[in-house]
C-alpha positions as CSV (number, residue, x, y, z in Angstrom):
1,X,0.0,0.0,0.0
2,X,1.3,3.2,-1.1
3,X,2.2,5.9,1.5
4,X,-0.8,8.6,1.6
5,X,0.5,12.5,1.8
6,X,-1.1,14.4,5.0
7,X,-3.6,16.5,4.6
8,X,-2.7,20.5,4.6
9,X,-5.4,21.7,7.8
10,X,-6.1,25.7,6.9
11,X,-7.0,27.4,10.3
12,X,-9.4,30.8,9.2
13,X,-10.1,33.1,11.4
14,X,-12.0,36.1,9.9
15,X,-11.6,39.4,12.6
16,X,-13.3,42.7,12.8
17,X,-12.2,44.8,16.1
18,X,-11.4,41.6,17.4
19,X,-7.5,42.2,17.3
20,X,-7.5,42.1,21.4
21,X,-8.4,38.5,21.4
22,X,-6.3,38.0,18.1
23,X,-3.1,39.3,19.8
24,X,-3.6,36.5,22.2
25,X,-4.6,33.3,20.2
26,X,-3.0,33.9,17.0
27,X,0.8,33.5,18.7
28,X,-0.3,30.8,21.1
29,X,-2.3,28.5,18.3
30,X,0.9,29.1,16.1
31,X,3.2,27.7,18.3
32,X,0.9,24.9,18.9
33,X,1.1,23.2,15.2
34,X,4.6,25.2,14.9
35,X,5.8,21.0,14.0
36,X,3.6,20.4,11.6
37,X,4.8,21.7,8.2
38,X,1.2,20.4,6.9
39,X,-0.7,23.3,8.3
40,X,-1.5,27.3,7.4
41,X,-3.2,30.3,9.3
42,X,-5.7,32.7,7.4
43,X,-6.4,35.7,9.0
44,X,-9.0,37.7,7.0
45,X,-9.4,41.7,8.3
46,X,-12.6,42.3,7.7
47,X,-12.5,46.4,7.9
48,X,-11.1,46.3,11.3
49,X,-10.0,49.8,12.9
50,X,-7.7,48.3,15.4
51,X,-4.7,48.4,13.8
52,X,-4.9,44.6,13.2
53,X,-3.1,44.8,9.7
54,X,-0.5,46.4,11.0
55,X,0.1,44.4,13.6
56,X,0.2,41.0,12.0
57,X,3.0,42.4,9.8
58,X,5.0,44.0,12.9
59,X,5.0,40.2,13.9
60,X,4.9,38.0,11.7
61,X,6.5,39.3,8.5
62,X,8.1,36.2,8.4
63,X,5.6,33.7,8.7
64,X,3.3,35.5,6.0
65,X,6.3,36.1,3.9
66,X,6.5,32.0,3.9
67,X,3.1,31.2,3.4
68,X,2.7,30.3,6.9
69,X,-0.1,32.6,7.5
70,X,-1.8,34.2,5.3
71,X,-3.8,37.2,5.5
72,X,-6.0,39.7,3.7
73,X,-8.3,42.6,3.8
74,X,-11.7,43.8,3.2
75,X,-13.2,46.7,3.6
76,X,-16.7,46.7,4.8
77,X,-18.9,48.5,7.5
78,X,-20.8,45.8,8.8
79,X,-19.9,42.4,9.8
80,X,-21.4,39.8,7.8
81,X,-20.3,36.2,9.3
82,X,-20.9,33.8,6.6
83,X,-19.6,36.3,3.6
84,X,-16.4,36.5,5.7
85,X,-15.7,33.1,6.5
86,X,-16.4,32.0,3.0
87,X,-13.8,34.2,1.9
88,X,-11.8,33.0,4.1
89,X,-12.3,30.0,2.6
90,X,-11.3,30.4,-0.6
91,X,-7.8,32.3,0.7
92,X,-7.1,28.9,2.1
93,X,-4.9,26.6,0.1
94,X,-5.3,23.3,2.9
95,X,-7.4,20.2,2.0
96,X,-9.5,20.7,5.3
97,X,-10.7,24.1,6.6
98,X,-11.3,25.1,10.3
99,X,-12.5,27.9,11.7
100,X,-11.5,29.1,14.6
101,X,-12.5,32.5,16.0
102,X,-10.2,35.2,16.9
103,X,-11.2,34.1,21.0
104,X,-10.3,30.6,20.4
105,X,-7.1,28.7,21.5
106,X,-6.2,25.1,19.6
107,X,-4.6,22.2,21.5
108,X,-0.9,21.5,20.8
109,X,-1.1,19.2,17.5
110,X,-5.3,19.0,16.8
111,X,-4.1,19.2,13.2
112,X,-3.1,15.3,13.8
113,X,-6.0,14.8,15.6
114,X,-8.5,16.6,12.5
């Protein structure tokens, strides 16, 4: 039986004003799949006014610079959840997509568990 290739888990997270919570999840749930080549962040700034943009490239030029996290913008007043976490979605290159609000913390390695 031939060896299978891991699936690619895409972790979206879709913020407005939220960058409070973000500044605490987004460092921790990175360091918790930081072994596992087979996974990506997507942070989609949905019109934020919190400097969130800024702040994701302050620190982590790097990791967006690799692909590691990804991260976009969209301007718009109001907060439409589903319209955000579908485009979320589709910035996501992994074979399974989860979505994890900017409040929530992942377990060290769920990737291997997904």
């Amino acid at each position: 039986m031939a060896d299978k290739k891991p699936l690619k888990i895409s972790y979206c997270t879709t913020c407005k004003g939220r960058l409070h919570h973000l500044k605490q999840t987004l460092p921790a749930n990175m360091a918790a799949e930081k072994n596992n080549p087979n996974v990506e962040f997507v942070v989609l700034d949905y019109g934020s006014e919190d400097g969130l943009g800024e702040w994701l490239k302050e620190n982590f030029q790097a990791e967006m610079d690799s692909g590691r996290l990804r991260y976009a913008r969209y301007e718009a007043p109001y907060f439409k959840m589903g319209h955000a976490k579908n485009m979320a979605h589709r910035l996501a290159t992994g074979d399974v997509l989860c979505n994890v609000d900017a409040d929530n913390f992942i377990v060290k390695d769920f990737s291997k568990w997904l």
